[in-house]
Steps between C-alpha positions, in 0.01 A plus 500: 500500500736459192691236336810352551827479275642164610917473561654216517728504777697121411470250330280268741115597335647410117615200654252415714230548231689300239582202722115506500438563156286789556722815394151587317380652827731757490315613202169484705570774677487754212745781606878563435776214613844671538709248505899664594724391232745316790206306622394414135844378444522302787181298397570472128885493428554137444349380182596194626235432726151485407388749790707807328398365186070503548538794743708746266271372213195616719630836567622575194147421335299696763684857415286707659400410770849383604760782491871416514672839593895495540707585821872517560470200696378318210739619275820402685368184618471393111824664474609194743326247347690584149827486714384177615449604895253392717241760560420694819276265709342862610488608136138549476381640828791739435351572153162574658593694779694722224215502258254641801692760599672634236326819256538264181326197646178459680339920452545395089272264514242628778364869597656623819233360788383165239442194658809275476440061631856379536468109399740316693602132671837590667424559875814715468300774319557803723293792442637792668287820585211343316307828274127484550482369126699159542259178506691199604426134391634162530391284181303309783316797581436568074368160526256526764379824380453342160283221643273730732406710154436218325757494225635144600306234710754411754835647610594218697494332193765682362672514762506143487660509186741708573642310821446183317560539170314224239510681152754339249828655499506621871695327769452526936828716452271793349271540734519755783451357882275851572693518809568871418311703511275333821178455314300735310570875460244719344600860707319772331595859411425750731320711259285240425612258176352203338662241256241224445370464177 
């Protein structure tokens, strides 16, 4: 079995964590985060709040293992935002779906056949003709994976946090419902993958 890259597919995971405080665990897992430069917007654009604020200051400090690579989504949707328009609701899932399938984006930063976990919340994530390398997994999933090899004592815990959030500076309006996806998802590769710690 080999190791994972992790992609983030949205924004939901950074948030998630955050809302949480425990973006550290992203860390944990000691492999490459590629985090598409329209998702990385998305959650860090608005130095305004202190969500983009603490999550683009953890990202940009933890360069490697987090890996920003550009798309043309990315690009025009900044493009926007300088003309003052409201960005693409779709922006990032666009950006990923891009990013996977184009030469320039996922094969420079894995060997053809590598073990890919796409990191996701949005129950819209649609994985078409899934390769044999692709791992999927909800932050949920992470979570409960992270608990049964001992790196953290309780996921429900966290989960806890997230849903109902208690840490200075976060309000009930950042914290995700986990109605999507349904539960956990931890879906293996078919060649056989592993991304615990």
């Amino acid at each position: 079995m080999r190791r994972c890259t992790i992609v983030m597919a949205d924004a939901g995971p950074l948030n998630s964590l955050w809302v949480a405080g425990r973006l550290d665990l992203l860390l944990a897992l000691s492999m490459p985060v590629v985090i598409v430069d329209a998702v990385y917007d998305e959650v860090t654009s608005d130095p305004r709040y202190l969500k983009d604020r603490e999550v683009k200051a953890f990202v940009d400090r933890n360069r490697p293992p987090f890996v920003i690579p550009a798309t043309d989504i990315g690009a025009g949707e900044r493009a926007r935002r300088a003309r003052a328009q409201k960005p693409k609701k779709n922006a990032g899932e666009l950006a990923i779906l891009d990013f996977m399938s184009s030469d320039d984006g996922l094969a420079a930063y894995v060997a053809p056949g590598d073990p890919v976990a796409i990191l996701f919340e949005d129950a819209a994530l649609r994985i078409f003709n899934k390769p044999p390398n692709l791992h999927l997994l909800s932050t949920i999933g992470m979570l409960h994976g992270l608990e049964r090899v001992g790196v953290i004592p309780s996921a429900e815990e966290i989960i806890l946090a997230m849903t109902r959030p208690t840490l200075p500076g976060r309000k009930r309006s950042d914290a995700r419902s986990f109605t999507d996806p349904p539960g956990r998802i931890d879906e293996p590769a078919a060649i056989g993958s592993f991304w615990t710690p």
